[in-house]
Biopython code that builds the backbone (N, CA, C, O; Angstrom):
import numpy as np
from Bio.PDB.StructureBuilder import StructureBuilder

atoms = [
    (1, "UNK", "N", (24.373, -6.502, 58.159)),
    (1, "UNK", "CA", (23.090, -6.999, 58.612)),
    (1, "UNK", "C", (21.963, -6.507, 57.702)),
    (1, "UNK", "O", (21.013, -7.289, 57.702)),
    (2, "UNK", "N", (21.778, -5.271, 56.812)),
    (2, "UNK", "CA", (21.311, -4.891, 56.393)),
    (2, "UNK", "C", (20.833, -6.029, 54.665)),
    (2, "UNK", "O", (19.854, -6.603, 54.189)),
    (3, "UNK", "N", (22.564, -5.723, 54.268)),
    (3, "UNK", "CA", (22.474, -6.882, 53.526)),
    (3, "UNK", "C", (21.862, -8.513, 53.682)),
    (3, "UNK", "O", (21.455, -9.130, 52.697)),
    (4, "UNK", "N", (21.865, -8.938, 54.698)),
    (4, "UNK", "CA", (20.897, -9.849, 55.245)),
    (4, "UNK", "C", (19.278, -9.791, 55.219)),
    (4, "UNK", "O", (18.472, -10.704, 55.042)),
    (5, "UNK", "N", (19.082, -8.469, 55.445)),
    (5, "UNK", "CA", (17.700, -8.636, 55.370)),
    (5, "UNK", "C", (16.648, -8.337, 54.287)),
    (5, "UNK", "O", (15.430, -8.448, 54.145)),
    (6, "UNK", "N", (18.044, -7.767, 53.379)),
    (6, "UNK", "CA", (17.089, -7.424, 52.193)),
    (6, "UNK", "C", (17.125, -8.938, 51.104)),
    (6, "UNK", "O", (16.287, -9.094, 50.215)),
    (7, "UNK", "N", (18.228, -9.937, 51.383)),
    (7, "UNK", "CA", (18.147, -11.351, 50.975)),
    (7, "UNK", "C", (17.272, -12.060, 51.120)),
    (7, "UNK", "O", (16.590, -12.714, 50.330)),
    (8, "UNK", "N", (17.269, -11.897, 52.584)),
    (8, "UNK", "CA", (16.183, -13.258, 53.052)),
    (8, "UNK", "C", (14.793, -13.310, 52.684)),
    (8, "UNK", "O", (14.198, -14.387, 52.665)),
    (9, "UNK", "N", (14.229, -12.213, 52.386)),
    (9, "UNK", "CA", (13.335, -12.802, 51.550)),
    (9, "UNK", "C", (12.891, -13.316, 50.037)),
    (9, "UNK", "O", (11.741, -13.466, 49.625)),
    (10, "UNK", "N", (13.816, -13.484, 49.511)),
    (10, "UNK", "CA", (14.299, -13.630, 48.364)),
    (10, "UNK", "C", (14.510, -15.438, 48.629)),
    (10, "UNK", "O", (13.777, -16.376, 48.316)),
    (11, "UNK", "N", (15.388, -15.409, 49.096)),
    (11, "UNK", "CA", (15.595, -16.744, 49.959)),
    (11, "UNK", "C", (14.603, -17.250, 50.386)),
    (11, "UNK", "O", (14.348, -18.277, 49.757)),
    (12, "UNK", "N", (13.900, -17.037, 51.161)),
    (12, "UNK", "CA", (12.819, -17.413, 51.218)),
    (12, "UNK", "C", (11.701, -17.881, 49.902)),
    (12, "UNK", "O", (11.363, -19.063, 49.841)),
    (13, "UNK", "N", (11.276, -17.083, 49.084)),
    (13, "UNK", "CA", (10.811, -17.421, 48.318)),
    (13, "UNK", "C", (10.960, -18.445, 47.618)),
    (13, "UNK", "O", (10.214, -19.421, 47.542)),
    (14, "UNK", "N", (12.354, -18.152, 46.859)),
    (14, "UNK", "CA", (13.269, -20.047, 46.437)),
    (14, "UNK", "C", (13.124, -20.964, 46.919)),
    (14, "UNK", "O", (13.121, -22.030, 46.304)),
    (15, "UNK", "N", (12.877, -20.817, 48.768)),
    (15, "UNK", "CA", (13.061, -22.508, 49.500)),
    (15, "UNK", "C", (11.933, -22.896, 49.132)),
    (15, "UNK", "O", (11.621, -23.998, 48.681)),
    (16, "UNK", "N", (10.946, -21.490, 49.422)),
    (16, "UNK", "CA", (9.315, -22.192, 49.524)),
    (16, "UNK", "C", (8.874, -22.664, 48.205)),
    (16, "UNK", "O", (8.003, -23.533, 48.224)),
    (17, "UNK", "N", (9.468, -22.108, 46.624)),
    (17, "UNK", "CA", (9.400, -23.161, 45.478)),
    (17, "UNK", "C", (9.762, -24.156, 45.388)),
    (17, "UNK", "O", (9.391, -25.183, 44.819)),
    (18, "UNK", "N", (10.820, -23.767, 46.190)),
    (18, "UNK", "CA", (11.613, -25.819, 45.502)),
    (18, "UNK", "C", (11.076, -26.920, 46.615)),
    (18, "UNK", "O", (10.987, -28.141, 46.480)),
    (19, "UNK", "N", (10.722, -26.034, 47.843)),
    (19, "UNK", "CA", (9.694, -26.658, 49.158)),
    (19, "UNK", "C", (8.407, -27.279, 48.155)),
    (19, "UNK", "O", (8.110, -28.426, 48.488)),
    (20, "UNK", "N", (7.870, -26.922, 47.389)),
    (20, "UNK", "CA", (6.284, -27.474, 47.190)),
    (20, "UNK", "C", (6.647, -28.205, 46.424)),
    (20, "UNK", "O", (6.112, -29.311, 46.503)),
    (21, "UNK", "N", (7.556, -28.044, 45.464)),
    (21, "UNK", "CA", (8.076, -28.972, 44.125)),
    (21, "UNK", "C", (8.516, -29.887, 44.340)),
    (21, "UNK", "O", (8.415, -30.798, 43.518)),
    (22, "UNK", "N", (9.372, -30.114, 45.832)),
    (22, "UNK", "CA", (9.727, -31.329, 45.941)),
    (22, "UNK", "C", (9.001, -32.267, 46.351)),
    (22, "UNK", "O", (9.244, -33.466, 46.211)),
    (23, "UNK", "N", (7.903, -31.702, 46.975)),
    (23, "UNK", "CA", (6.867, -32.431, 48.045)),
    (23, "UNK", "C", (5.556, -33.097, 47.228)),
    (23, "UNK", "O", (4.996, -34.154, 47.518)),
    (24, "UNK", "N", (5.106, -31.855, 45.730)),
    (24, "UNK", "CA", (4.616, -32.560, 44.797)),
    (24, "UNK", "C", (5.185, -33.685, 43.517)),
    (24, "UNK", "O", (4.409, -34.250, 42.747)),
    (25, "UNK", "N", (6.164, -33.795, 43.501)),
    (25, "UNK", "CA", (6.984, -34.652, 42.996)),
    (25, "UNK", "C", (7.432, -35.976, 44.040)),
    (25, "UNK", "O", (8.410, -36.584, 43.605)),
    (26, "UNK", "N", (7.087, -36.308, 44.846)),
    (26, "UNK", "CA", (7.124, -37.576, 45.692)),
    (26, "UNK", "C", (5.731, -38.084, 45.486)),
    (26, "UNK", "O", (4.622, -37.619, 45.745)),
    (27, "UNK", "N", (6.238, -39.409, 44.826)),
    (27, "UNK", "CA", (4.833, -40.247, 44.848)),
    (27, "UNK", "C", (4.734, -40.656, 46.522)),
    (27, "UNK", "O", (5.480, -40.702, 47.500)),
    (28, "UNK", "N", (2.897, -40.995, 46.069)),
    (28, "UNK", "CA", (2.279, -41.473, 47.365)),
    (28, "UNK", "C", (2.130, -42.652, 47.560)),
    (28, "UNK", "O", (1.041, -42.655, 46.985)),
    (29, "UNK", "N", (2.249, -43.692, 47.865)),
    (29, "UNK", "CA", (1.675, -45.131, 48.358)),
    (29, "UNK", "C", (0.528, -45.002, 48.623)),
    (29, "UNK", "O", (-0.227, -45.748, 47.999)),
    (30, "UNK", "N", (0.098, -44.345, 49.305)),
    (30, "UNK", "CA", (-1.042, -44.292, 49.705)),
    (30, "UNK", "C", (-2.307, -43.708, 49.817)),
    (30, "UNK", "O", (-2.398, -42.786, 50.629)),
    (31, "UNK", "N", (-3.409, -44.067, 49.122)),
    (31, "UNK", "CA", (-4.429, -44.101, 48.101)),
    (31, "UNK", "C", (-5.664, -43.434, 49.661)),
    (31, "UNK", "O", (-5.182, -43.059, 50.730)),
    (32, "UNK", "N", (-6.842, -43.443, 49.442)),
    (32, "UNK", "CA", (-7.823, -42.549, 49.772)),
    (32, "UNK", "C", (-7.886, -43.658, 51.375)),
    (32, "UNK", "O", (-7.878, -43.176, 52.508)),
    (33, "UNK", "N", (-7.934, -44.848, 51.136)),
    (33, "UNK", "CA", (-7.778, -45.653, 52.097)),
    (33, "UNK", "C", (-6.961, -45.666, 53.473)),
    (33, "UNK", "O", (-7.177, -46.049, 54.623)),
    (34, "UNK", "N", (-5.619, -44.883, 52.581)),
    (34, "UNK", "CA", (-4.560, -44.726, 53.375)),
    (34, "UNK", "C", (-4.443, -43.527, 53.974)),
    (34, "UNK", "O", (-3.501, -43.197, 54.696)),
    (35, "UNK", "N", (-5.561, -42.735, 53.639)),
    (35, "UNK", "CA", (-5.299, -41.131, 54.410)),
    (35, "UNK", "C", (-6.302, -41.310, 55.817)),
    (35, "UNK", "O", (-6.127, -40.812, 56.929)),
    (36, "UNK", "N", (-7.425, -42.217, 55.335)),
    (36, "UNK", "CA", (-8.135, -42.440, 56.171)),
    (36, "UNK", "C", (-8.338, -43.449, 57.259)),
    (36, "UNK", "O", (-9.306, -43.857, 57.902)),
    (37, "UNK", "N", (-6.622, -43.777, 57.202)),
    (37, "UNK", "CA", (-6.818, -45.090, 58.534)),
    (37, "UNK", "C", (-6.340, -46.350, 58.133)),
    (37, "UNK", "O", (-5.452, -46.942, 58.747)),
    (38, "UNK", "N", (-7.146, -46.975, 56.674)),
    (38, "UNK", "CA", (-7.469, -48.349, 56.008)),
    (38, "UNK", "C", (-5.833, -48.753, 55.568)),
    (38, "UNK", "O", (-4.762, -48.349, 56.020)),
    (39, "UNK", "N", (-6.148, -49.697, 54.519)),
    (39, "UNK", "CA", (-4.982, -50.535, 54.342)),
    (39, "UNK", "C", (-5.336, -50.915, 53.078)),
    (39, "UNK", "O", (-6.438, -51.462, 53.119)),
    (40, "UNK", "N", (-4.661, -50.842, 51.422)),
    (40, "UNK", "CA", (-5.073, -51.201, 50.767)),
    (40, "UNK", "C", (-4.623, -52.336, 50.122)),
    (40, "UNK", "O", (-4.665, -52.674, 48.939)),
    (41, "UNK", "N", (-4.103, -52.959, 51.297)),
    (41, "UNK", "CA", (-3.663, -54.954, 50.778)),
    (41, "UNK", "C", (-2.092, -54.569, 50.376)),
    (41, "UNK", "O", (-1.308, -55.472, 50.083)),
    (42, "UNK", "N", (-1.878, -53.839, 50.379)),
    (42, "UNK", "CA", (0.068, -54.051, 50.568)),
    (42, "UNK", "C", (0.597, -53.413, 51.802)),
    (42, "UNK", "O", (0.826, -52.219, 51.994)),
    (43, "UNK", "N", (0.770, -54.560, 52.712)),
    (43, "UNK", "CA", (1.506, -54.340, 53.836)),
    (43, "UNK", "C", (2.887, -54.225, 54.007)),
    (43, "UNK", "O", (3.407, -53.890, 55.072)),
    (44, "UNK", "N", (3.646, -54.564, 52.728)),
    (44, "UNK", "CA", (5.343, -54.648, 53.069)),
    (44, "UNK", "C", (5.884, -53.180, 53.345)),
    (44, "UNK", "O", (5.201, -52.168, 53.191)),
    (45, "UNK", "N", (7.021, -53.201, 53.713)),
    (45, "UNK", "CA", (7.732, -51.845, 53.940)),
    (45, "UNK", "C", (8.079, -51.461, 53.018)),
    (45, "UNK", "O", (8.722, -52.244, 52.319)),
    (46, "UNK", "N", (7.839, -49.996, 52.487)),
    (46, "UNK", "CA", (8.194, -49.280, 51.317)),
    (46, "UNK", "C", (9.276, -48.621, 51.483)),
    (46, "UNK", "O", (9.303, -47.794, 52.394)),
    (47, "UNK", "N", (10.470, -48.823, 50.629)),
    (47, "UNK", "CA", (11.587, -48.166, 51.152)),
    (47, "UNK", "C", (12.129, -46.957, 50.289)),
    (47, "UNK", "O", (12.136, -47.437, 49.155)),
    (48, "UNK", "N", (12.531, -45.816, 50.202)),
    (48, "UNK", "CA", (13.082, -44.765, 49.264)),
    (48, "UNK", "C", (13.938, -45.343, 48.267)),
    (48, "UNK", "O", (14.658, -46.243, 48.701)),
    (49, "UNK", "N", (14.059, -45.059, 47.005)),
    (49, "UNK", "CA", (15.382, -45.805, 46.336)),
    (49, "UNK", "C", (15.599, -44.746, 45.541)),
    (49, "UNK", "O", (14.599, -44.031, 45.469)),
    (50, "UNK", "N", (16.868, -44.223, 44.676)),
    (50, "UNK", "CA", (17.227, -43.070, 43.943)),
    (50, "UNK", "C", (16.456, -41.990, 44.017)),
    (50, "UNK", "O", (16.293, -41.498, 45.134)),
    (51, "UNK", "N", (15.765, -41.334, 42.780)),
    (51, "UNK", "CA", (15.208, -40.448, 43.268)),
    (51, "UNK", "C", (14.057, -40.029, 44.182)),
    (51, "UNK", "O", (13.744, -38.886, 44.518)),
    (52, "UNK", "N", (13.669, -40.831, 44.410)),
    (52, "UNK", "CA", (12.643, -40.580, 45.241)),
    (52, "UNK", "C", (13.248, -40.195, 47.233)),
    (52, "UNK", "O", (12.818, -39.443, 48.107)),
    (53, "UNK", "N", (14.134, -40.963, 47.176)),
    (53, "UNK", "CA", (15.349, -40.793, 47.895)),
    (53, "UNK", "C", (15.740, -39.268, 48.396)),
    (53, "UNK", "O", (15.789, -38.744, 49.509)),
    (54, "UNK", "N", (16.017, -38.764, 46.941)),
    (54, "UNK", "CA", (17.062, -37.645, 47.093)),
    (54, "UNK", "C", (15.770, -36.103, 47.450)),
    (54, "UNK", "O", (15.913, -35.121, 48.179)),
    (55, "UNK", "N", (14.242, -36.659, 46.288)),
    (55, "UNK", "CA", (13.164, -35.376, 46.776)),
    (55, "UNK", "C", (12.826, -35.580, 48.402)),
    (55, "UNK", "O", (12.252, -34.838, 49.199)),
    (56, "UNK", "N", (13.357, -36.749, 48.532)),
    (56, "UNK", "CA", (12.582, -36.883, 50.526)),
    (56, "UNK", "C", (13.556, -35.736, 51.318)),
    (56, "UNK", "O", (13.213, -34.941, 52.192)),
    (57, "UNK", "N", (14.950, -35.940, 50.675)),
    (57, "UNK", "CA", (16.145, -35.361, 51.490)),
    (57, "UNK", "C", (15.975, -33.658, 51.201)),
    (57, "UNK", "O", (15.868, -32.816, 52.092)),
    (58, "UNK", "N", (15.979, -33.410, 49.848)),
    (58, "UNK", "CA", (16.008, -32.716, 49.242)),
    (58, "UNK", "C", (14.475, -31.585, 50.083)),
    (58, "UNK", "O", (14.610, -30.456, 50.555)),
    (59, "UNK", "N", (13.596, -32.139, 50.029)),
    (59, "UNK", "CA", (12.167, -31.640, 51.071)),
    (59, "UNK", "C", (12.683, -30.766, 52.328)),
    (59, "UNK", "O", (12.731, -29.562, 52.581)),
    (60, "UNK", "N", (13.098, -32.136, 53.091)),
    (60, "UNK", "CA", (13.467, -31.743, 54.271)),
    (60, "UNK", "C", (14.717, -30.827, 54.664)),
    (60, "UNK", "O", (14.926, -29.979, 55.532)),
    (61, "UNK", "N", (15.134, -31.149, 54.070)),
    (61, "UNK", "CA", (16.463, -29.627, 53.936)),
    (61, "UNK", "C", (15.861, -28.332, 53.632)),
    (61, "UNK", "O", (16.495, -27.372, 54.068)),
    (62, "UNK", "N", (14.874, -28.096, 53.040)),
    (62, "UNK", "CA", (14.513, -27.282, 52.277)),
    (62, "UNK", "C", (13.452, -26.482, 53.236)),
    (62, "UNK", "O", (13.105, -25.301, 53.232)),
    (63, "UNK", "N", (13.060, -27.631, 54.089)),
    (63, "UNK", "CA", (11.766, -27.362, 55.039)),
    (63, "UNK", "C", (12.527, -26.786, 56.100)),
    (63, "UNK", "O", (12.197, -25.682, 56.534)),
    (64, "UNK", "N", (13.748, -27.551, 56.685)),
    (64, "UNK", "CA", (14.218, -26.505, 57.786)),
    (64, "UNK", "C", (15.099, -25.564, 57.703)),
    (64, "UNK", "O", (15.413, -24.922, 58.705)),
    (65, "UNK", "N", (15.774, -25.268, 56.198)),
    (65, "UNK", "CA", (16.417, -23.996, 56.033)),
    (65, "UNK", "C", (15.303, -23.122, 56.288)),
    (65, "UNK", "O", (15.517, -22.230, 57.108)),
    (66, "UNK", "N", (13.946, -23.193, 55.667)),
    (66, "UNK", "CA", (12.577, -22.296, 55.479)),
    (66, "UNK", "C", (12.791, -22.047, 56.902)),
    (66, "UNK", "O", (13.447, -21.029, 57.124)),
    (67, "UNK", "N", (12.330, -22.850, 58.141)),
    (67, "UNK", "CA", (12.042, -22.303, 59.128)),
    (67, "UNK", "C", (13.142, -21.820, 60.317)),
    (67, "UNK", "O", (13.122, -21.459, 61.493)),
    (68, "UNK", "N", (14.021, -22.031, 59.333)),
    (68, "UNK", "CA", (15.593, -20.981, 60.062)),
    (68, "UNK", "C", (15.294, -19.633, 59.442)),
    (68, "UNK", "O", (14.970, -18.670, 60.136)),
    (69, "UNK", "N", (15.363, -19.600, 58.638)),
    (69, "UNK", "CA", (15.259, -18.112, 57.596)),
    (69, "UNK", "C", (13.782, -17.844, 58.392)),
    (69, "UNK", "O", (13.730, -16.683, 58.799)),
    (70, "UNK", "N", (13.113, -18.283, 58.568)),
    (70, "UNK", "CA", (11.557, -17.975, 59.236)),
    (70, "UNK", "C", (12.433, -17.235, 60.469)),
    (70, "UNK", "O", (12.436, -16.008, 60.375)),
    (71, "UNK", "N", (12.872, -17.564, 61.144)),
    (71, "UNK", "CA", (13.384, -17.831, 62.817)),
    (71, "UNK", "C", (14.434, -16.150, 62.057)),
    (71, "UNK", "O", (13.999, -15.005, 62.187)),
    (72, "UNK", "N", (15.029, -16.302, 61.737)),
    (72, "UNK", "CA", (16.399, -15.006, 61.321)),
    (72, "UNK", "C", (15.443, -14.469, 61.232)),
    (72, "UNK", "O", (15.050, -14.196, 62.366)),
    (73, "UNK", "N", (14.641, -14.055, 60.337)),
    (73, "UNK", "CA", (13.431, -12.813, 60.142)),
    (73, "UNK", "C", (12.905, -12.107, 60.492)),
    (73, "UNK", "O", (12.733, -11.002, 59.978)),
    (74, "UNK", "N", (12.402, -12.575, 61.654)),
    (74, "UNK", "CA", (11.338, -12.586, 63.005)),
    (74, "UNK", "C", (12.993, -11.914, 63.768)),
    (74, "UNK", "O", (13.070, -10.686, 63.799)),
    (75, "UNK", "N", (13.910, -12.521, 64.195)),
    (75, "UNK", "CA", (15.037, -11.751, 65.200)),
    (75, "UNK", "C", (15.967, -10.648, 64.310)),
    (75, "UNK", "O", (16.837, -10.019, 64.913)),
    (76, "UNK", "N", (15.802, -10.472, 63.150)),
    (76, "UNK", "CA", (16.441, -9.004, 62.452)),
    (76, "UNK", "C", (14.827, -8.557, 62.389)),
    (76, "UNK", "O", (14.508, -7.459, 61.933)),
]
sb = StructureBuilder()
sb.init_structure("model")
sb.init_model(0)
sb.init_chain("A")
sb.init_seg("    ")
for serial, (resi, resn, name, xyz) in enumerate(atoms, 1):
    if name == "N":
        sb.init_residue(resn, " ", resi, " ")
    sb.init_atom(name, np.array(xyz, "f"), 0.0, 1.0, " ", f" {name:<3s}", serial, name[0])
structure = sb.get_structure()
């Protein structure tokens, strides 16, 4: 257990890099219009395709290992 706790933050650190990197590396659709409500004349459904795909997956994995290792931390 010991060995556990001197990891996890280490671990931590890694998720939370590759956490921002993946999240700044996903383009946006949506422009100043789109944060604020509006619509900027393309209504079709935007769908993930290759990589953009894999940083969405890649995010979210990354986001809830973080808040498991958050969660272990807090109970060691």
């Amino acid at each position: 257990m010991i060995l556990v706790a001197k990891i996890l933050p280490y671990a931590q650190i890694i998720l939370s890099v590759i956490l921002v990197t993946a999240i700044l590396l996903q383009q946006s659709a949506a422009g100043v219009g789109g944060a604020l409500g509006g619509s900027d004349g393309d209504s079709f459904r935007h769908t993930r395709r290759g990589f953009e795909r894999f940083l969405f997956y890649l995010a979210l994995a990354c986001a809830i290992l973080f808040a498991l290792f958050a969660f272990l931390s807090i109970i060691i």
